[in-house]
C-alpha positions in Angstrom: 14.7 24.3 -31.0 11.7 22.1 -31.8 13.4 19.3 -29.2 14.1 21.8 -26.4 10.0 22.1 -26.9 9.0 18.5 -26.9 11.5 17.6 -24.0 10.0 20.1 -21.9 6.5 18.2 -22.6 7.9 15.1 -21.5 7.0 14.3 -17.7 9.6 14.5 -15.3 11.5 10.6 -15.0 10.8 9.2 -11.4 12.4 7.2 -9.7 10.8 3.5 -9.8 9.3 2.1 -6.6 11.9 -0.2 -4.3 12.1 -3.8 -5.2 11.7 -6.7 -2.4 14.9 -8.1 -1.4 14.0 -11.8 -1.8 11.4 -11.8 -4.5 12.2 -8.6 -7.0 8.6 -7.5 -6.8 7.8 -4.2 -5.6 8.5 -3.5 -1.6 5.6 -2.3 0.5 7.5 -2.9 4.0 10.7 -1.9 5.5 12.2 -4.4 8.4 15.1 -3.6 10.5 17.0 -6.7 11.3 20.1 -6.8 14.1 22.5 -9.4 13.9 25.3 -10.2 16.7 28.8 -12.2 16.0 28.9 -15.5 17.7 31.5 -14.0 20.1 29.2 -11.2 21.2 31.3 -8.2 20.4 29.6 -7.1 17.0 26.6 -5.8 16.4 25.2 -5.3 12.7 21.9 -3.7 11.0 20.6 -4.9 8.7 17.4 -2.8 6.5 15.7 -5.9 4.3 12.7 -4.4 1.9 10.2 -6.8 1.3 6.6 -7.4 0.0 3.7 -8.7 1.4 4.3 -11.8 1.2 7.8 -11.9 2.0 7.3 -9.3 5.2 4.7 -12.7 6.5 7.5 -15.3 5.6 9.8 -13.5 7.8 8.1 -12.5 10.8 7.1 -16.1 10.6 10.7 -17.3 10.0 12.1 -14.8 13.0 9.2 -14.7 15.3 7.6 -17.9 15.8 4.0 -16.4 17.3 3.7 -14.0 14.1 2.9 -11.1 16.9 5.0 -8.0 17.1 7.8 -7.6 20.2 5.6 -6.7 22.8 5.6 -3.0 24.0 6.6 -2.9 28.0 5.9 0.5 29.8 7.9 1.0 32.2 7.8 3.9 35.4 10.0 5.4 37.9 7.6 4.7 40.8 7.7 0.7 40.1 3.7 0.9 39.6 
């Protein structure tokens, strides 16, 4: 009786935060990586978490300027 009290005082467990893929310390950033087969025909995703520091190491690795993929808009009318 007295444990059915004191485990209903206990706070509910959580679930602890996602670690970083690379480094094991705890992921702030989600990045969406596609990879293609040298013969063209297969196309995987691939959904790294990663830190801080490891997110910069990356987009430097993978994107040589460090700027995101530009965003083209793009109309019907060709304007």
């Amino acid at each position: 009786m007295i444990r059915k009290w004191l485990r209903s005082l206990q706070k509910p467990s959580q679930s602890p935060p996602p670690k970083c893929d690379i480094c094991a310390l705890s992921a702030t950033n989600y990045m969406k990586i596609e990879v293609k087969s040298l013969d063209l025909n297969e196309l995987s995703k691939v959904l790294l978490r990663l830190c801080d520091g490891c997110k910069d190491e990356a987009l430097s690795k993978y994107n040589n300027n460090g700027l995101p993929a530009p965003i083209i808009r793009w109309n019907k009318e060709g304007d």
